[in-house]
Every structure is written in structure tokens, then in C-alpha cells.
VOBASE-671028 format. One record per residue (C-alpha): x, y, z; residue in three letters. Coordinates in steps of 0.05 Angstrom, whole numbers, plus 5000, padded with zeros to 4 digits. Layout:
BEGIN
XYZAla ...
% end
This chain:
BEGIN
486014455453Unk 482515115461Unk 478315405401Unk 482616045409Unk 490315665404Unk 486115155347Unk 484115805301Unk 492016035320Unk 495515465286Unk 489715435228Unk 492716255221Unk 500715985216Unk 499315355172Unk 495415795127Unk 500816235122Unk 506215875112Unk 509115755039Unk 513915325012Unk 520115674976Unk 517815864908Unk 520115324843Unk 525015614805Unk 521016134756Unk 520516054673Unk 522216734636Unk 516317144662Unk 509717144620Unk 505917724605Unk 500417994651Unk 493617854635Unk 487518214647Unk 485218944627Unk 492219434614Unk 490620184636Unk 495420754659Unk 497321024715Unk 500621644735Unk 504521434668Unk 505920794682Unk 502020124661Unk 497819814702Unk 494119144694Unk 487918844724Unk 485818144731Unk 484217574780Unk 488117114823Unk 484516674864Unk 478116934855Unk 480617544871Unk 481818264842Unk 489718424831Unk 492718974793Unk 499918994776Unk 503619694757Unk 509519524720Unk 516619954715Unk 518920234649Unk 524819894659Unk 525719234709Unk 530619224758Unk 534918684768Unk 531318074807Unk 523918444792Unk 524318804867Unk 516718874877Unk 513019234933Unk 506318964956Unk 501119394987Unk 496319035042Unk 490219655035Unk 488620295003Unk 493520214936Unk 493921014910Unk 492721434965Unk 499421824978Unk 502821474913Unk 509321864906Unk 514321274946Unk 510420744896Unk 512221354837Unk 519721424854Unk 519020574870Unk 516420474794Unk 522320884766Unk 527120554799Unk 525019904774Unk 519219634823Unk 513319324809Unk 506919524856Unk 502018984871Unk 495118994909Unk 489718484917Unk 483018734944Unk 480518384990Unk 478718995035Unk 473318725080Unk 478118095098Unk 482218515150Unk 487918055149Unk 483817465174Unk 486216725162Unk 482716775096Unk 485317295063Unk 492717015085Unk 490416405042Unk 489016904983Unk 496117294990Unk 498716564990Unk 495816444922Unk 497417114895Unk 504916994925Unk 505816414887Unk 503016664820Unk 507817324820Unk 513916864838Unk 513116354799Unk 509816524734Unk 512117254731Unk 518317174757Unk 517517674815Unk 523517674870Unk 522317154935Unk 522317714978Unk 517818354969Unk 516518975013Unk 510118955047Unk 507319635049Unk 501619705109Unk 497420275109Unk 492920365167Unk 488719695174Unk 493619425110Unk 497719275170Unk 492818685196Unk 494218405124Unk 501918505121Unk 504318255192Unk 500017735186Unk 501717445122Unk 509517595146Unk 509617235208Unk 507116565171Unk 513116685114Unk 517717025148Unk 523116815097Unk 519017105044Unk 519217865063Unk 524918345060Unk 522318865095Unk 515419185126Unk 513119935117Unk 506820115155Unk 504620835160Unk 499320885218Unk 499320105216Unk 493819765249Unk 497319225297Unk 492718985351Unk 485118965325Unk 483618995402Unk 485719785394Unk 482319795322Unk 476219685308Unk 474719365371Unk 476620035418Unk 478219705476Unk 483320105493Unk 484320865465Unk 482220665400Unk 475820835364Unk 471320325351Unk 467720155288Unk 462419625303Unk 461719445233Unk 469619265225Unk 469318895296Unk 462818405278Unk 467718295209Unk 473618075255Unk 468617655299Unk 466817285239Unk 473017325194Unk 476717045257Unk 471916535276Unk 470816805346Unk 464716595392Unk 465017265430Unk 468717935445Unk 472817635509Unk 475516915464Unk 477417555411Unk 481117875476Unk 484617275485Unk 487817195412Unk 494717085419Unk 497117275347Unk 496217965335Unk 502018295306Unk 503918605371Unk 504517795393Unk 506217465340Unk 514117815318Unk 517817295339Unk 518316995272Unk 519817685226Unk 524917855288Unk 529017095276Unk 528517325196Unk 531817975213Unk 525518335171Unk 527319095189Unk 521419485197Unk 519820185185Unk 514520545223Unk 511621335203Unk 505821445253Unk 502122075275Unk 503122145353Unk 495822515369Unk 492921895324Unk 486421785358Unk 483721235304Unk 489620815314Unk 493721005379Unk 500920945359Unk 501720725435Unk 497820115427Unk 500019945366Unk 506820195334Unk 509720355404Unk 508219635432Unk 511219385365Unk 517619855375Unk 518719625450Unk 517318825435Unk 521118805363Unk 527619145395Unk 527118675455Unk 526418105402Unk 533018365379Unk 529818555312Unk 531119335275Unk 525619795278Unk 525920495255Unk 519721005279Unk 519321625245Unk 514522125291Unk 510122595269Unk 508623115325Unk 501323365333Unk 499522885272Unk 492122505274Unk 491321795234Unk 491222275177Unk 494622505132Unk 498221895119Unk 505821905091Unk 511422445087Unk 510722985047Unk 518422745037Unk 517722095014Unk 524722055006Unk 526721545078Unk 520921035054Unk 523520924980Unk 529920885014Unk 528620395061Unk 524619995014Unk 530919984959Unk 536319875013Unk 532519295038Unk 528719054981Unk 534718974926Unk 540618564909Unk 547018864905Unk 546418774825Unk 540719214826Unk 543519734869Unk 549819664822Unk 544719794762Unk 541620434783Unk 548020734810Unk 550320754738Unk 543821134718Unk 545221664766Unk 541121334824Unk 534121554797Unk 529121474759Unk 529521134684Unk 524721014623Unk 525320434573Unk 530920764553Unk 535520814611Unk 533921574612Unk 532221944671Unk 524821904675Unk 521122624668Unk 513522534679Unk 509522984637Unk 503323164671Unk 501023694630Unk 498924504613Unk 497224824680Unk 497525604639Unk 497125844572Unk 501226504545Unk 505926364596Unk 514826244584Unk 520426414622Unk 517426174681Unk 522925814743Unk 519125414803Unk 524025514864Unk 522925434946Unk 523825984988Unk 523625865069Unk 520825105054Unk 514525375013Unk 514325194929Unk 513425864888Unk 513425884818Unk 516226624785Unk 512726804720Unk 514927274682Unk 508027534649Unk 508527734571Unk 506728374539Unk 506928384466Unk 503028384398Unk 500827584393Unk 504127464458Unk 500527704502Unk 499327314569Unk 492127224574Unk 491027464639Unk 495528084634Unk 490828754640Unk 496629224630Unk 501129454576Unk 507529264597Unk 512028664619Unk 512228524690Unk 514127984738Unk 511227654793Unk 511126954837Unk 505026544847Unk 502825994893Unk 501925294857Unk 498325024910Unk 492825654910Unk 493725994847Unk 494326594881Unk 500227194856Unk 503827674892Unk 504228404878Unk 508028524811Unk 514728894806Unk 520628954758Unk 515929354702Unk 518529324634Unk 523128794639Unk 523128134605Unk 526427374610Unk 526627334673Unk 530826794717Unk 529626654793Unk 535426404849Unk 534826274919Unk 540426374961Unk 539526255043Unk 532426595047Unk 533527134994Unk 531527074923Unk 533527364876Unk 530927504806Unk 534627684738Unk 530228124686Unk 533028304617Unk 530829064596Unk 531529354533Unk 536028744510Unk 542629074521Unk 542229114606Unk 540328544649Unk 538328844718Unk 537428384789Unk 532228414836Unk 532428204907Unk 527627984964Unk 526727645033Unk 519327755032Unk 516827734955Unk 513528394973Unk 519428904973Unk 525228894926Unk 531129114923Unk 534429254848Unk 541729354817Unk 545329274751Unk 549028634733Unk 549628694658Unk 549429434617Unk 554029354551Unk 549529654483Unk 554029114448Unk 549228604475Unk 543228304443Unk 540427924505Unk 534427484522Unk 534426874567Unk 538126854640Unk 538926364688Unk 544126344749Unk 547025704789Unk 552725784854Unk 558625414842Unk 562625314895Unk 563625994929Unk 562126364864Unk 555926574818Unk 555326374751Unk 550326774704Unk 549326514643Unk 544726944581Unk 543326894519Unk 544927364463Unk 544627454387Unk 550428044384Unk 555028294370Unk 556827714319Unk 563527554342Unk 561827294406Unk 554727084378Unk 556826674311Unk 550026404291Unk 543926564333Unk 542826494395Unk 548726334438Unk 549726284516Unk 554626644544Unk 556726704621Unk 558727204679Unk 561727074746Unk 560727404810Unk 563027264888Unk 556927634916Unk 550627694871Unk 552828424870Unk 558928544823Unk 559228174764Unk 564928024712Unk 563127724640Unk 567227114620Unk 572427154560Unk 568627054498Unk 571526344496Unk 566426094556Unk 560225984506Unk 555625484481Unk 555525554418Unk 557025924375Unk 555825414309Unk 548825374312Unk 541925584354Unk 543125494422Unk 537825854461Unk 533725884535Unk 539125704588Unk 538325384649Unk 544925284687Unk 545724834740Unk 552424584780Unk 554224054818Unk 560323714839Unk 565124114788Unk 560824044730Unk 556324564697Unk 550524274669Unk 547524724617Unk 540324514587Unk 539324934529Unk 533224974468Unk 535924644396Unk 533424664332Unk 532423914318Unk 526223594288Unk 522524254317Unk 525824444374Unk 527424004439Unk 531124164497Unk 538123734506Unk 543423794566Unk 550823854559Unk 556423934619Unk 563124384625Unk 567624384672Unk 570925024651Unk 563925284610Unk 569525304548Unk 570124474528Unk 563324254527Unk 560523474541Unk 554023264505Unk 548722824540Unk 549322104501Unk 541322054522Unk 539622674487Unk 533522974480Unk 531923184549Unk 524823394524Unk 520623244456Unk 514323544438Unk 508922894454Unk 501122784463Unk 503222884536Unk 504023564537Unk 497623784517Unk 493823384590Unk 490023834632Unk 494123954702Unk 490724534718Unk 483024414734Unk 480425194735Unk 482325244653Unk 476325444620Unk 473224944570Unk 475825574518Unk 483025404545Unk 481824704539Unk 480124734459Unk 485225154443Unk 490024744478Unk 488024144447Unk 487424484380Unk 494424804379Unk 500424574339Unk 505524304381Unk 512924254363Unk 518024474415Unk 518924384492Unk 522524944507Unk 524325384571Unk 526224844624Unk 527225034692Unk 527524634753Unk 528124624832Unk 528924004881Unk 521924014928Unk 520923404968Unk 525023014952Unk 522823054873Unk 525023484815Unk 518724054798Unk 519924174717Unk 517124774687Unk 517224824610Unk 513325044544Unk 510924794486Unk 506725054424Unk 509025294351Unk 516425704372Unk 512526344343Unk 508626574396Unk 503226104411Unk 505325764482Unk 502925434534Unk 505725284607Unk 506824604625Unk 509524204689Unk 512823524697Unk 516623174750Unk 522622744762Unk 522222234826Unk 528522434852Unk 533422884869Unk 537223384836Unk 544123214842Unk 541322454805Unk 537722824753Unk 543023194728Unk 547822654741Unk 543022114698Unk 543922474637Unk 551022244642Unk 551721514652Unk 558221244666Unk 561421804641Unk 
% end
């Protein structure tokens, strides 16, 4: 028997596993307990070996569980959107081990701990990144039977391409003397000759039915997607097994991911969950949850200070966030040089603002309809005005509201259906006000010529009901409004007719916590920083949203409700339409 077919069968009895014993009600996880990104995250050893665990806030049915063969945190948001959903995330670092018989024997071990004493589901999704891929295909084709599905991004797949750079490949000597060792090989040609690299070794995952998933860069000149996700594409498919390659044009081996996560969290929970657990998040809207079923909003704390009334929306595929900068005696935004109100938009990503327009006018709102946005100001508190722009540089302006009846402050505007709904805020007169502040509604077909509601389409008129932001979605308005309740939280309710009104049974929507008050913005000033950290904090107020990415971008305040306020962001790992629809379980 050669030394090559020898060191081959060594590879597959290594790797394979007997099914696991049936598991005892899953103990607690050892080791050192951090955070991460919001979630906990544990460190200790398995077989001599680092491991860290991230656990859900709430566990999915079966304890679904991705497992991540290199490089656990760089592009985290599927493992984010994975963790609300009710995943664990595992890694093992063995980073030098490249997959090699050896570090199959340590997966083994780690395999068996998760399944058996932690009660983790028989099959996980292997997640290969780059050379992670050496570690998942290799552990999968020994336990086929143990895998539900494979997800490499850029995945090494022949270590002929990488590190040895025998074909278009770059070569790293360092890595290839590490396989020459790791492997047991006497020399580069009885490497050459190995005939289970994951390009020749599917076979087994192709008999399971594993369906892969494949995102790869095609000018990758590190790991040539030709030599390594394209061979795996044409023998898989031939095998008879599913494969699903998601090209990106012109991209090198980096960046890795999608900047729309959204297809590999799908194919990971379509392939990597019972029908129970599908069942189970279904009825929580299909995203995101916290310990207590809720939809999951991740604080990540102030990026401004001085700063309300600010809406982050996407115009022509780019994120903007419209600010509506503050003028006024204790007020004042920091940064604001002029005596007046004004509005403008600014770049997250930069920090750099447009050119400032609608001067004078206050609680604003921003829209996008098509590749026009369009902004509602409120100006002298009786006339609400609308402002309108393809470019963010020249605007276009028109009345929508101008009754001297009208106390007004807060707008916000969703499209339902065919038509525009508008809904603001007012404290007079006090028949259609009652008690302070209450959010009444106009419609419009256009944009352009707008009709207020009867004075029965309000919420509410019994007590403080303040800061709107209207959303719509599949006949329902969803209306998330400020209350006065144990300081002053935001909650969501839901019309159909914005008359008969349906309150959220997971209510509050947002608290005032010790979250808030993180740094998210690195360029505050250590002066920011104190007074952040010194301020008194009871309300989150001022929630607006927009879908980006596949995640919901939450903008909000907190501080004392007198004038002292800060700007703060947070994020739901999903989409809109499950956000809004989470806040109504089986309703």
C-alpha cells in the first residue's frame, strides 16, 4: 500500500464518528463568559484545544448550531442574524492545522462534546472561510451524516492551488512546509498525488445530499475560484449533489461575504432546522428574538449628542441619515454655528453633511419614494411644509399642512397601498388633541395634495402620545409612538383603519438601559464622552427606521425628556416587514 492511499484512509477513519448517544438536558458551558456584539460568548478547552461558544438569547428548537472552520468574527452579521434566530456559533482554533488529519481528530472531539453534553443538534452548518474550507470539507467528507449543510466564502478546496501555487494560486511557503508536515508528506510531488482534497473527495457529502453554498470573488488571485469553487461546482453537480455559486464580478479573495447577508442566513436556516423550529420563528415574525420572544433591537450606542428628530433612509442604494439640527436656548445642537433650525443629510459611513436647506423649520421626517426623497419640516407649529429632491443638493418645496388651529411637532409619512399617509403630532386645538400630545393623520394620492383625516383617525387622545413613526405593511398601520411610562419608552400599536387601534402584547419597544450610553461613534471627544456617561438617562424616544441590507438601521434618543439628548443607533437582523410583524405574535 502506497504511503499516499495509507495517510488517505488514516484521513477517513479519523474522521469518521459514530452517531452521537442520546444527549442529557444540556449542561452549562464552562470556561470564561464575555460578550459579544450583545450576545454571550464562552471560552474554554476541548481537547486541548481553544473553543468558544456564542450562545442565542433564546434557543431554537433542536439547538441548530453553525460551526466556523477559520477566522470566527470577521464579516459577523450572518452569525448576528444566526444568533437571533436561535443559533449557536462555535469555533475551535486550531489555525495552523489547515484541516490536516489532526485537526479532523480535534473537530471529532469537539463534535462529540457539543452533541452530547450540550445537547447541540447532530447536524450543524459548517461555515468555511477562505482556508476554513480545508477544515470543513474535510471533517464533512469523513461524517457526512453529520452535516446539514456547507457555506464557504472564497473556500480553499485544493491546497495544490493554496498555499502550494501550483496552479494560479499564490503561494505561501510557510503554509505549504505546514501541509508537508501536517499531512505527513515526503515531498511536493507525493503532496501532488493526494487523492482527497475536497475537490476529490465529494463523493460522500454528494450520497448525504449536503447542499452547498458557494460566494466567491471571480478576479480572486489568492484562491482562484477556477481551481477551487469552480472544480467543486462542475464535480458536485455531476455527483448529482446541489450547489449554489453566488459570483461576485471584479471581486479579489477580499472582501469576504455579502454586504447582504440575507441568501447565507437563509440557506443556513432552510437547511440547518427542523420543521419545529421553522414553525417557532414563523410565529415571532421570522426574525430576530431576545429572552423574551421580542424582536431583538441591538443597542450599539450614542454616535451624536444634541441631536432628535433624526430618520436614516436609502436613497439610489446608498444609507443617509437626515438630521434635523436644533436651534434653541439649552437645545442647541453642538455643532450648529447659526441661529436658526435647519436640515440637512449626512453620510454614516464618512460623517460627512450635505449643504443645509429648509431654514427655520423644525421636526423634520424623511421618505423615499423611487429615487426622490422627500422631507416633511414643521414651521411655526401651525404649517407643515415638504421638501423634495433627486440629488440632496436642490429642493424643491410646497405646503402640505397650513391650519393656525394646529399646534404641531413631530411628522412622519409611510405609502400604503397607492396612497400617502402623514401622520403629526399636535397639542391643539383641544378637541381633536384631548390630553397632550396626540397623532393625527392626512392622506394624499401624490405627495402633492393632501387631505387631513376626520378627527376620529387619532392615537390618542386619553393620554401623551407623542414622536410618530408610521409604517405600513400588508393592511396594517404600525404606529410607534413616545409614552409616558416609568420615564418615557417608545411602544408600537397597529390600525387598520388608524381609528380602532391594536397594542403590541411585547410592549416596550425601547427602555432607557446602560446600553444606550456605548460609544458608536469613535471621533467623540473625550468631553462628549464624560458628559455622555455623566447624563441622566430616562427615555428612548424618536425611533425611526429603514431596511438596509437586509437589516433594520434604528435611530433614536435618549437623555432627561427636557432638553439634554443624545443620538443613538441600534439594529434589528432582519427585515422590515418581520420587525414590524414580531411585535405582533400570532395575532
Amino acid at each position: 500500500m502506497s504511503p499516499v492511499l495509507r495517510l488517505s484512509l488514516l484521513l477517513l477513519a479519523c474522521a469518521a464518528l459514530p452517531a452521537p448517544a442520546l444527549s442529557q438536558p444540556a449542561a452549562p458551558f464552562p470556561g470564561t463568559k464575555s460578550s459579544w456584539f450583545g450576545f454571550d460568548r464562552y471560552d474554554f478547552t476541548v481537547d486541548g484545544k481553544p473553543v468558544l461558544v456564542v450562545t442565542p438569547k433564546t434557543n431554537a428548537p433542536g439547538r441548530p448550531w453553525a460551526w466556523h472552520g477559520e477566522f470566527f468574527g470577521h464579516k459577523p452579521n450572518p452569525d448576528l442574524a444566526l444568533l437571533g434566530r436561535g443559533f449557536h456559533v462555535v469555533y475551535m482554533s486550531v489555525p495552523d492545522m489547515l484541516g490536516a488529519p489532526s485537526a479532523v481528530a480535534h473537530w471529532n472531539a469537539l463534535y462529540n462534546e457539543l452533541t452530547t453534553k450540550y445537547g447541540f443538534a447532530k447536524k450543524p452548518a459548517l461555515v468555511g472561510l477562505s482556508r476554513g474550507g480545508l477544515y470543513c470539507y474535510n471533517w464533512a467528507a469523513g461524517n457526512p451524516d453529520n452535516v446539514s449543510c456547507i457555506y464557504g466564502d472564497a473556500p480553499v478546496c485544493d491546497f495544490k492551488s493554496w498555499p502550494g501555487g501550483f496552479g494560479k494560486g499564490k503561494r505561501s511557503d510557510r503554509d505549504w512546509q505546514l501541509i508537508l508536515k501536517l499531512y505527513g508528506f515526503a515531498s511536493d510531488d507525493e503532496a501532488k498525488a493526494y487523492p482527497t482534497n475536497p475537490v476529490d473527495n465529494l463523493a460522500p457529502l454528494a450520497a448525504a445530499k449536503v447542499p452547498l453554498l458557494h460566494v466567491f470573488g471571480d478576479a480572486d488571485e489568492v484562491v482562484p475560484w477556477d481551481e477551487n469553487t469552480g472544480l467543486v461546482a462542475d464535480r458536485y453537480q455531476k455527483l448529482g449533489g446541489k450547489i449554489t455559486l453566488i459570483r461576485k464580478p471584479g471581486v479579489n479573495h477580499h472582501p469576504h461575504g455579502l454586504d447582504d447577508s440575507t441568501p447565507i442566513v437563509n440557506f443556513i436556516w432552510e437547511n440547518s432546522t427542523s420543521a419545529e423550529a421553522k414553525s417557532w420563528l414563523v410565529q415571532h415574525g421570522g426574525g430576530p428574538i431576545d429572552e423574551n420572544a421580542r424582536p431583538l433591537i441591538r443597542k450599539l450606542g450614542t454616535i451624536d449628542l444634541d441631536m432628535v428628530e433624526t430618520t436614516p433612509i436609502v436613497l439610489n442604494g446608498k444609507l443617509w441619515r437626515f438630521e434635523w439640527v436644533r436651534q434653541g436656548i439649552g437645545q442647541q445642537y453642538w455643532a450648529n454655528k447659526r441661529q436658526t433650525n435647519y436640515f440637512q443629510f449626512r453620510d454614516p459611513a464618512s460623517g460627512t453633511v450635505t449643504s443645509s436647506f429648509a431654514e427655520g423649520h423644525e421636526f423634520g421626517s424623511a421618505f423615499v419614494e423611487g429615487d426622490i426623497v422627500y422631507v416633511t419640516g414643521t414651521l411655526g407649529r401651525n404649517r407643515v411644509n415638504m421638501f423634495s429632491s433627486h440629488d440632496l443638493k436642490t429642493w424643491e418645496t410646497w405646503p402640505v399642512i397650513n391650519d393656525k388651529k394646529y399646534g404641531i411637532f413631530n411628522t412622519s409619512i409611510a405609502k400604503a397601498g397607492q396612497d400617502f399617509v402623514l401622520a403629526f403630532e399636535i397639542d391643539k386645538p383641544q378637541a381633536e388633541a384631548g390630553t397632550p400630545f396626540t397623532i393625527r393623520f392626512a392622506k394624499s394620492p401624490d405627495l402633492r395634495a393632501w387631505t387631513v383625516t376626520p378627527p376620529e383617525c387619532n392615537f390618542t387622545k386619553d393620554r401623551y402620545s407623542a414622536a410618530p413613526c408610521l409604517r405600513w405593511d400588508d393592511g396594517w398601520f404600525y404606529l410607534f409612538y413616545l409614552e409616558a411610562f416609568q420615564g418615557y419608552e417608545t411602544r408600537v400599536v397597529r390600525s387598520r383603519d388608524l381609528i380602532k387601534w391594536q397594542a403590541s402584547p411585547l410592549n416596550p419597544v425601547l427602555r432607557a438601559s446602560p446600553a444606550d450610553k456605548q460609544i458608536a461613534n469613535v471621533k467623540l471627544t473625550p468631553d462628549q464622552r464624560s458628559k455622555i456617561a455623566a447624563a441622566k438617562n430616562l427615555n428612548n424616544s424618536d425611533l425611526d427606521l429603514c431596511e438596509w441590507q437586509g437589516r433594520v438601521v434604528i435611530n433614536y434618543s435618549w437623555g432627561n425628556q427636557q432638553g439634554t439628548e443624545f443620538l443613538a443607533e441600534g439594529v434589528y437582523d432582519g427585515t422590515l416587514q418581520q420587525f414590524l410583524q414580531g411585535w405582533f405574535p400570532d395575532l
